[in-house]
PDBQT receptor file of N, H, CA, C and O in Angstrom, charges set to zero:
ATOM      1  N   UNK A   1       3.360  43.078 -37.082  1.00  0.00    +0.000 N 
ATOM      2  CA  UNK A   1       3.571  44.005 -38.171  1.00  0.00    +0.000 C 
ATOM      3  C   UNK A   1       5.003  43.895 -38.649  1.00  0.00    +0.000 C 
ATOM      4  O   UNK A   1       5.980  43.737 -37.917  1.00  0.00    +0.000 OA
ATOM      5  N   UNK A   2       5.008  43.994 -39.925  1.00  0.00    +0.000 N 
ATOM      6  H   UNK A   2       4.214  44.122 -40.519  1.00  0.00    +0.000 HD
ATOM      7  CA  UNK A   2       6.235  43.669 -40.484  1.00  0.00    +0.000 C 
ATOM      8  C   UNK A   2       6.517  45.245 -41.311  1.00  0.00    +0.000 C 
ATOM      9  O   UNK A   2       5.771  45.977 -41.961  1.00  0.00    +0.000 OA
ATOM     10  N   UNK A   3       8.342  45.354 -40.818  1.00  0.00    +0.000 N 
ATOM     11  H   UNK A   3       8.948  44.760 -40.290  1.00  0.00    +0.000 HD
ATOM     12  CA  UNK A   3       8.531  46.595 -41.549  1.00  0.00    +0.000 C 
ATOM     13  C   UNK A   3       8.813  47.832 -40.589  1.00  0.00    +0.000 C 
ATOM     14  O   UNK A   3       9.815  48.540 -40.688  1.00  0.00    +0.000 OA
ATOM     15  N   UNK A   4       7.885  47.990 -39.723  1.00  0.00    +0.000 N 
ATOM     16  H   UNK A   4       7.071  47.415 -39.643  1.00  0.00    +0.000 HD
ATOM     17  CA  UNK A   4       7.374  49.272 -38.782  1.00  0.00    +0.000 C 
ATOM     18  C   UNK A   4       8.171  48.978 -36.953  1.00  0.00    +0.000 C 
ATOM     19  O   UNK A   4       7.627  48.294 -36.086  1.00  0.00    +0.000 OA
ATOM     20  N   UNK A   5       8.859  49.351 -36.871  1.00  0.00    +0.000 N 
ATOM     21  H   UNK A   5       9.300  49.907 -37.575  1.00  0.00    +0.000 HD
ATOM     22  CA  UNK A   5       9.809  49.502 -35.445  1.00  0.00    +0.000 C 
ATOM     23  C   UNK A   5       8.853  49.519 -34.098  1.00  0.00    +0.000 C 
ATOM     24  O   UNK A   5       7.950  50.355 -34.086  1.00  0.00    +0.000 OA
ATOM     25  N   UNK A   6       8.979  48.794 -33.162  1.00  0.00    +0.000 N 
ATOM     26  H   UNK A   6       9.713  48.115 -33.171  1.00  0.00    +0.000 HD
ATOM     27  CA  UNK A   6       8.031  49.007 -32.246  1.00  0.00    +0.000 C 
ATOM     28  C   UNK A   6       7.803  50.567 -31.412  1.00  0.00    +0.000 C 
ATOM     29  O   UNK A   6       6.906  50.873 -30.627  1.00  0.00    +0.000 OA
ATOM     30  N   UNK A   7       8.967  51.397 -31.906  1.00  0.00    +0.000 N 
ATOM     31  H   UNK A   7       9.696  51.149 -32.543  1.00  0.00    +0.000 HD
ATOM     32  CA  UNK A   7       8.720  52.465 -30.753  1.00  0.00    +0.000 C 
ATOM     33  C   UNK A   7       7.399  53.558 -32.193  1.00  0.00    +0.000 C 
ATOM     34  O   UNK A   7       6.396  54.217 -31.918  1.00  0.00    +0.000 OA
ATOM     35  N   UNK A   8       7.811  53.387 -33.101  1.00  0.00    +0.000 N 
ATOM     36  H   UNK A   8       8.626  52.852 -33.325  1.00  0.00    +0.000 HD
ATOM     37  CA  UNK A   8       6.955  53.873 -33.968  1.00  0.00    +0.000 C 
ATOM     38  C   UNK A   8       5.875  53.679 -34.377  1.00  0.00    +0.000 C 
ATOM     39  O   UNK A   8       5.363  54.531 -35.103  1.00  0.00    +0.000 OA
ATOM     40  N   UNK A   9       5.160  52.464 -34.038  1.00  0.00    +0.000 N 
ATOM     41  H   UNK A   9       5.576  51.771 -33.449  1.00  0.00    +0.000 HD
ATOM     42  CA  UNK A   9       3.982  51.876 -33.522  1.00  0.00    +0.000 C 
ATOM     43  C   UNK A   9       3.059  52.552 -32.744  1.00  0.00    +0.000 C 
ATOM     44  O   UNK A   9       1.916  52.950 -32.971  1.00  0.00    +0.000 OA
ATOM     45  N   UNK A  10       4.039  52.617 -31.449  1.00  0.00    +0.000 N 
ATOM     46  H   UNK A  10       4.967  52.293 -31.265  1.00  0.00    +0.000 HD
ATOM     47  CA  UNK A  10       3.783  53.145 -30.081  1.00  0.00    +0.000 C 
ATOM     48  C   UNK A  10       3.105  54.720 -30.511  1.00  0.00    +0.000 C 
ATOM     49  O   UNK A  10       2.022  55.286 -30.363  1.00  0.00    +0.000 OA
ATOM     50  N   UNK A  11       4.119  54.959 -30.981  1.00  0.00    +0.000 N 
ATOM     51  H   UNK A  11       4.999  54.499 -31.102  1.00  0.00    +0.000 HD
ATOM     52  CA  UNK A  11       3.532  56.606 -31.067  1.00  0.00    +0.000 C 
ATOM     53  C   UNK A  11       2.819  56.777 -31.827  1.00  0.00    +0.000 C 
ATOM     54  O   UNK A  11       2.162  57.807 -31.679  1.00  0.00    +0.000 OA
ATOM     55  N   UNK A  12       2.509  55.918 -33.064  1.00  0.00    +0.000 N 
ATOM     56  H   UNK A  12       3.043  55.082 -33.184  1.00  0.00    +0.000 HD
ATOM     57  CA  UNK A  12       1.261  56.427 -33.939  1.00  0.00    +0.000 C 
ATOM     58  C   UNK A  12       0.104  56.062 -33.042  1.00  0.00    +0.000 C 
ATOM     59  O   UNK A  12      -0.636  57.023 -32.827  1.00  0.00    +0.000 OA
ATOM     60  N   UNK A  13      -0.244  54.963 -32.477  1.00  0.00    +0.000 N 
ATOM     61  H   UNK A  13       0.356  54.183 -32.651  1.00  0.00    +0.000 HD
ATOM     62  CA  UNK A  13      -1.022  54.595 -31.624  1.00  0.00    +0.000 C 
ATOM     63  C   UNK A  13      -1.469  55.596 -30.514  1.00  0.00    +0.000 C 
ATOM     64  O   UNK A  13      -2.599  55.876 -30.112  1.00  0.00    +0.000 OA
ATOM     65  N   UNK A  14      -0.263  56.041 -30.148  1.00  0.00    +0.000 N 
ATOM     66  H   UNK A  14       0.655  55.814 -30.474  1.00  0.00    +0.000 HD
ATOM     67  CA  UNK A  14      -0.846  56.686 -28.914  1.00  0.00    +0.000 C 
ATOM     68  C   UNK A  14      -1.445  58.074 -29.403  1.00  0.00    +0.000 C 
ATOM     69  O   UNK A  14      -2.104  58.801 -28.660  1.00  0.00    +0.000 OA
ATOM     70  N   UNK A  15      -1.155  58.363 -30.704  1.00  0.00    +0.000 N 
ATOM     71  H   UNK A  15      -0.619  57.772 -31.308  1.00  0.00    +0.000 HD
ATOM     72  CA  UNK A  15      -2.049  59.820 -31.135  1.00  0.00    +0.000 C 
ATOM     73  C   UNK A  15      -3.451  59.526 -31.819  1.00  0.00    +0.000 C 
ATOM     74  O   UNK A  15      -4.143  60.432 -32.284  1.00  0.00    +0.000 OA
ATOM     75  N   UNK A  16      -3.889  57.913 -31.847  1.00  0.00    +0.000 N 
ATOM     76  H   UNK A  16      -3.327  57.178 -31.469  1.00  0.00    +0.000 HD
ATOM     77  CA  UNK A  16      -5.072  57.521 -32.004  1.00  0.00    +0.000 C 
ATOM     78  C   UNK A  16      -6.417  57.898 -31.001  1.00  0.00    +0.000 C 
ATOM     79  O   UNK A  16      -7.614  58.168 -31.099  1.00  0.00    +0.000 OA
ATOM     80  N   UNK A  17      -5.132  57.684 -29.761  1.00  0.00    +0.000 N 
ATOM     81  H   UNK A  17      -4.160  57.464 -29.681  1.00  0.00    +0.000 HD
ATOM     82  CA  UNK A  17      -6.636  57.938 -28.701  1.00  0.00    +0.000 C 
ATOM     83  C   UNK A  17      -6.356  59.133 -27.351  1.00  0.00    +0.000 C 
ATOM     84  O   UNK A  17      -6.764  59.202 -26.192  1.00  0.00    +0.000 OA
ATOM     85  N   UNK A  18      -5.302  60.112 -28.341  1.00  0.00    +0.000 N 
ATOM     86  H   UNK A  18      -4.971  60.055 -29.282  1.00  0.00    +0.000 HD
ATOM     87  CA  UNK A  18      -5.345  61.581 -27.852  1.00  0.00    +0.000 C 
ATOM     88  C   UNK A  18      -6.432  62.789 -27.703  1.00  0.00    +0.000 C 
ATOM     89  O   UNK A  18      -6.658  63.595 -28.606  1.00  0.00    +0.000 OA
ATOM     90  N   UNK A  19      -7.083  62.795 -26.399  1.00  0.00    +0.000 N 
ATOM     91  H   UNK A  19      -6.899  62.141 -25.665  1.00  0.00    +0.000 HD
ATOM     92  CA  UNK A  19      -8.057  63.564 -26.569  1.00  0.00    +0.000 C 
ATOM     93  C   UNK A  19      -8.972  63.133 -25.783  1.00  0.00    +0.000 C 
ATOM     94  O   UNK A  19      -9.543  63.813 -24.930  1.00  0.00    +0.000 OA
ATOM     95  N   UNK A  20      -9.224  61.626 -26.099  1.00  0.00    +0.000 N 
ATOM     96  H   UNK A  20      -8.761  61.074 -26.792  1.00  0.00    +0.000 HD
ATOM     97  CA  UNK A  20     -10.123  60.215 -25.472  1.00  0.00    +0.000 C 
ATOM     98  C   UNK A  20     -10.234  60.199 -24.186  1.00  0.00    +0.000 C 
ATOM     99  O   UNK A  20      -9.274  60.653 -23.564  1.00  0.00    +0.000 OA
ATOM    100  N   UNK A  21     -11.014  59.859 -23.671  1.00  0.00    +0.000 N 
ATOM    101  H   UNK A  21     -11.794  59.491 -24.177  1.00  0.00    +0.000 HD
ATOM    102  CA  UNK A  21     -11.386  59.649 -22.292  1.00  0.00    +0.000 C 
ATOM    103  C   UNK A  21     -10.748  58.262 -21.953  1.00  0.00    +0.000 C 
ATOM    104  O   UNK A  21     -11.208  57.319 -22.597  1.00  0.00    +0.000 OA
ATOM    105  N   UNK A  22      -9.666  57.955 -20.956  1.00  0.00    +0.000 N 
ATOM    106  H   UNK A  22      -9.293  58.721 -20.433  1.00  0.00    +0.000 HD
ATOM    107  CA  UNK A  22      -9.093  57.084 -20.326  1.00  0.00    +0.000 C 
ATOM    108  C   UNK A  22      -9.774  55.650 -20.525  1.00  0.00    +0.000 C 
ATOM    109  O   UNK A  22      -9.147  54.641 -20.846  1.00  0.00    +0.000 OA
ATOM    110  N   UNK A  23     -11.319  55.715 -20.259  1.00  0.00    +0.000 N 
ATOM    111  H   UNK A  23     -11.829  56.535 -19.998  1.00  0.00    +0.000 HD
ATOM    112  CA  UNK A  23     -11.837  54.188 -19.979  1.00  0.00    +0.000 C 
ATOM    113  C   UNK A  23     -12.302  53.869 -21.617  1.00  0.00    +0.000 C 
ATOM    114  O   UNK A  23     -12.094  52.837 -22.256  1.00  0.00    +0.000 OA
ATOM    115  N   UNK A  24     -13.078  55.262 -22.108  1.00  0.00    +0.000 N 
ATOM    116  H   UNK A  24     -13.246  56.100 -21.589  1.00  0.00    +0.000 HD
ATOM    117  CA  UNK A  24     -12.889  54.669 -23.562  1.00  0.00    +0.000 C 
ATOM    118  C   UNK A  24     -12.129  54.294 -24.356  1.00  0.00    +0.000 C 
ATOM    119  O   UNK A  24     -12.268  53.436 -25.228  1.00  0.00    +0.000 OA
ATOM    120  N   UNK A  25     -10.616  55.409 -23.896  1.00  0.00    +0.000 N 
ATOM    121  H   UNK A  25     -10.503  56.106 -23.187  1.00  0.00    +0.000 HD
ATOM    122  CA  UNK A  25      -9.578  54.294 -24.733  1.00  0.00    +0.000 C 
ATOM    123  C   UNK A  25      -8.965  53.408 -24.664  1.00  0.00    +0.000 C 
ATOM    124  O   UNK A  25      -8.044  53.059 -25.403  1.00  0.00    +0.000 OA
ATOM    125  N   UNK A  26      -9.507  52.771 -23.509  1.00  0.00    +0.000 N 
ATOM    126  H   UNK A  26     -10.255  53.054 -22.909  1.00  0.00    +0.000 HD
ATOM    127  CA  UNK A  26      -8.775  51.309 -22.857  1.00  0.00    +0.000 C 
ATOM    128  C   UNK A  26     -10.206  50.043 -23.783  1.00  0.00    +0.000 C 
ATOM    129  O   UNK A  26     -10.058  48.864 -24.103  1.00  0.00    +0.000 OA
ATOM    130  N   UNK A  27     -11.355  50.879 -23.939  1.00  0.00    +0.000 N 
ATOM    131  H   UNK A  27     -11.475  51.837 -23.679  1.00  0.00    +0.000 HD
ATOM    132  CA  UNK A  27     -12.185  49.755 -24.927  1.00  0.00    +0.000 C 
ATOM    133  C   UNK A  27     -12.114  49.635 -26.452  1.00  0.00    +0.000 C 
ATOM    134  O   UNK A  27     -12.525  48.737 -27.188  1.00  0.00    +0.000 OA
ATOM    135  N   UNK A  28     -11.264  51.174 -26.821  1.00  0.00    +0.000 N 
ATOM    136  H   UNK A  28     -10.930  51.903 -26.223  1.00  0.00    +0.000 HD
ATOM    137  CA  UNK A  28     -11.356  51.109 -28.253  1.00  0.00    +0.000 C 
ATOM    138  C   UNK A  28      -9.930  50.065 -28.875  1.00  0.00    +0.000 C 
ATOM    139  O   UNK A  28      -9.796  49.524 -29.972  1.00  0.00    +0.000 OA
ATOM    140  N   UNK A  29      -8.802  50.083 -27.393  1.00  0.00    +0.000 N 
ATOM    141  H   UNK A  29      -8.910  50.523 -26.501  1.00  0.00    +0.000 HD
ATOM    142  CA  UNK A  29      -7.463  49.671 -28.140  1.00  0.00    +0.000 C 
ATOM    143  C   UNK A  29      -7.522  48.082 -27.616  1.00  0.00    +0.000 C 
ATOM    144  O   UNK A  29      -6.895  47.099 -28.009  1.00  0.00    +0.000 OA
ATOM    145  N   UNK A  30      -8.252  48.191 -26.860  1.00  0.00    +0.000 N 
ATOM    146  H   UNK A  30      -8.761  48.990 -26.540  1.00  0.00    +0.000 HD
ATOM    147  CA  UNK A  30      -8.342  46.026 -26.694  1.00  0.00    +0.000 C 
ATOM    148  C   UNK A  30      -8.610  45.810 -27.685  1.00  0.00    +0.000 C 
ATOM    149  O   UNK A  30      -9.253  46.324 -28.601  1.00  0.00    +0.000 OA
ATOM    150  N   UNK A  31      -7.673  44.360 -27.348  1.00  0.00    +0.000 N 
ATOM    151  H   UNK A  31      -7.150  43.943 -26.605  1.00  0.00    +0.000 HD
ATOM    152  CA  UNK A  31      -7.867  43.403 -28.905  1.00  0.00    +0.000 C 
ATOM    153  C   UNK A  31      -9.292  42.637 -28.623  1.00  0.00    +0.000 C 
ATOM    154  O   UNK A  31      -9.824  42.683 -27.514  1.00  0.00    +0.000 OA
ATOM    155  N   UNK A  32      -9.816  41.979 -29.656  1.00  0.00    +0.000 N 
ATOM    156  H   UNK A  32      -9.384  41.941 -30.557  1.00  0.00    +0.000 HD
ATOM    157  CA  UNK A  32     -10.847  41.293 -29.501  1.00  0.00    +0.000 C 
ATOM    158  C   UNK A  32     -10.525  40.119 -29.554  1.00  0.00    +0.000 C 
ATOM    159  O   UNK A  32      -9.492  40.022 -30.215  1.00  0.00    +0.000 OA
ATOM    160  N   UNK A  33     -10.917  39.061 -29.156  1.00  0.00    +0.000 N 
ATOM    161  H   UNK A  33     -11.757  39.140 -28.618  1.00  0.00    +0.000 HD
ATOM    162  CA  UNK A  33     -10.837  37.208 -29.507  1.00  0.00    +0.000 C 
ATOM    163  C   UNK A  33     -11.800  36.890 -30.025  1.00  0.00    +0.000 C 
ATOM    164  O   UNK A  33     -12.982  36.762 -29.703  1.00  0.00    +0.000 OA
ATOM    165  N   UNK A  34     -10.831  36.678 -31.444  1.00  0.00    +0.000 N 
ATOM    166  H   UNK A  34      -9.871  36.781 -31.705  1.00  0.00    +0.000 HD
ATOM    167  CA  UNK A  34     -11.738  35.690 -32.323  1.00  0.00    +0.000 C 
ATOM    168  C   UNK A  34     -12.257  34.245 -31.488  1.00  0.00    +0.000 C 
ATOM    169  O   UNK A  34     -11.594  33.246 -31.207  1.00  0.00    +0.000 OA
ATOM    170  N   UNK A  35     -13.673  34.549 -31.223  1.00  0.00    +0.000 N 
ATOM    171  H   UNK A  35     -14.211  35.361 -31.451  1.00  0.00    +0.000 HD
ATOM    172  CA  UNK A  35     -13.764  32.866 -30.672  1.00  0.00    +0.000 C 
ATOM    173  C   UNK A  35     -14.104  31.728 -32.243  1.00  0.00    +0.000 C 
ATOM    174  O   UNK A  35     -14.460  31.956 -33.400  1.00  0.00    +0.000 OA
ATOM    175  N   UNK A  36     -13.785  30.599 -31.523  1.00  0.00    +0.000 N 
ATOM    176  H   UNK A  36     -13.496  30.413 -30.584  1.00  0.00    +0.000 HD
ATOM    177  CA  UNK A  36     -13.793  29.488 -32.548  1.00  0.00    +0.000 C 
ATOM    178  C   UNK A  36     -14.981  29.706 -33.328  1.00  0.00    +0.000 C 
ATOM    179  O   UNK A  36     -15.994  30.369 -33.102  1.00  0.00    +0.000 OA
ATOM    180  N   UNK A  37     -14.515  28.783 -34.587  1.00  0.00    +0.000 N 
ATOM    181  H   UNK A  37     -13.692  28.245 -34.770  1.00  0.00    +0.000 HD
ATOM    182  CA  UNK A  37     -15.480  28.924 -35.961  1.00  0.00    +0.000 C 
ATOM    183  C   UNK A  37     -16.925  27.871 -35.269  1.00  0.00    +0.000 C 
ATOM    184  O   UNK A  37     -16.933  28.522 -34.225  1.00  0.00    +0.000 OA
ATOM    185  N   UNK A  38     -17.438  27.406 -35.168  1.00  0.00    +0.000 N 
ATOM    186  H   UNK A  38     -17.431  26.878 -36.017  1.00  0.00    +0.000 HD
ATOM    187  CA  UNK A  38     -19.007  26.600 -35.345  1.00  0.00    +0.000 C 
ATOM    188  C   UNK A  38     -18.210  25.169 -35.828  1.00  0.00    +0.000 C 
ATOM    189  O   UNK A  38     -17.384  25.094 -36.738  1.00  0.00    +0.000 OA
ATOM    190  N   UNK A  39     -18.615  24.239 -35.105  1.00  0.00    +0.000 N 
ATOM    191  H   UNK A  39     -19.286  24.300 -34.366  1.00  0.00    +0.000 HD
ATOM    192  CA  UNK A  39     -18.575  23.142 -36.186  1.00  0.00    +0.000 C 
ATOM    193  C   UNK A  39     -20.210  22.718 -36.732  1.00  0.00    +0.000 C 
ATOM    194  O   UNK A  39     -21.238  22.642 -36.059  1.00  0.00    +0.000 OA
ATOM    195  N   UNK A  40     -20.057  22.545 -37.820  1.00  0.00    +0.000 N 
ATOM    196  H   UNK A  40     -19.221  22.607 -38.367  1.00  0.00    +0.000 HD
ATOM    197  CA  UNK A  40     -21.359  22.470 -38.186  1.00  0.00    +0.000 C 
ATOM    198  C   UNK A  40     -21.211  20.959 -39.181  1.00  0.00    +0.000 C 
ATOM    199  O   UNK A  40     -20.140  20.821 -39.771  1.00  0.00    +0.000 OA
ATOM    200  N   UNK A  41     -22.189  19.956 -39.334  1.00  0.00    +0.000 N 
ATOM    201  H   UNK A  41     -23.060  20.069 -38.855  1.00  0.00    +0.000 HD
ATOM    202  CA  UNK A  41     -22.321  18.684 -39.860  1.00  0.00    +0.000 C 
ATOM    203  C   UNK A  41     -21.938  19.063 -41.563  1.00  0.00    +0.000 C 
ATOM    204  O   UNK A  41     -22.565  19.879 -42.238  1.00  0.00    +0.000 OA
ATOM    205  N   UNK A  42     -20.903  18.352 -41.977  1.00  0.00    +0.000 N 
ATOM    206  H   UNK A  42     -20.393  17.689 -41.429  1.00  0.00    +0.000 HD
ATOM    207  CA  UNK A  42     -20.793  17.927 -43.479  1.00  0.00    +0.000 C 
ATOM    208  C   UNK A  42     -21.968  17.501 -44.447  1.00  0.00    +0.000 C 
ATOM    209  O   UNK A  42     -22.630  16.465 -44.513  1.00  0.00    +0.000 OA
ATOM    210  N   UNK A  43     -21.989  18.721 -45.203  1.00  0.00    +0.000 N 
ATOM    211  H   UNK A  43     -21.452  19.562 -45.149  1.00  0.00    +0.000 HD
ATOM    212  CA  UNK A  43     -23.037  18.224 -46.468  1.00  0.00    +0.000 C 
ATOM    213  C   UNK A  43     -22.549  17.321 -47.319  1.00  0.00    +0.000 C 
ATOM    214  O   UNK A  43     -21.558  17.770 -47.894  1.00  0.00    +0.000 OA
ATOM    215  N   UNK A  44     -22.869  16.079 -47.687  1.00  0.00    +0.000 N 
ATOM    216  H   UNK A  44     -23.674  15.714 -47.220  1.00  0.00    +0.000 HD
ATOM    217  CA  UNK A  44     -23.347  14.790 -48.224  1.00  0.00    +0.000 C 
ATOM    218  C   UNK A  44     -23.886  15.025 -49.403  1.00  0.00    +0.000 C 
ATOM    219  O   UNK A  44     -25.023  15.494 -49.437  1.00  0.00    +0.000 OA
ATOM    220  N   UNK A  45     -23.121  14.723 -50.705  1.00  0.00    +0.000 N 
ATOM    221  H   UNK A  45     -22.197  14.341 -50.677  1.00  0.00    +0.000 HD
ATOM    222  CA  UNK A  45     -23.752  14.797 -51.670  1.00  0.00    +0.000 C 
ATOM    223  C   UNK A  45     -24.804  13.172 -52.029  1.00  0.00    +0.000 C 
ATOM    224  O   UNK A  45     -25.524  13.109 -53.026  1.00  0.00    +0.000 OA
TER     225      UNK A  45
């Protein structure tokens, strides 16, 4: 993120999952991995 200070990050974040149950908010704030695109065969005109 460009612009936004890391401690100010922190704290908007952490009032995202105020309230939340511990294990749910350890699934809502993981990142996900993009896995790789498909290679798929070249269409041939």
């Amino acid at each position: 993120l460009v612009g936004i200070p890391p401690s100010n990050y922190r704290r908007h974040e952490a009032r995202a999952t105020e309230g939340m149950a511990p294990c749910v908010a350890k699934q809502v704030t993981r990142p996900i991995r993009m896995r790789e695109a498909r290679v798929t065969e070249p269409v041939l005109a």
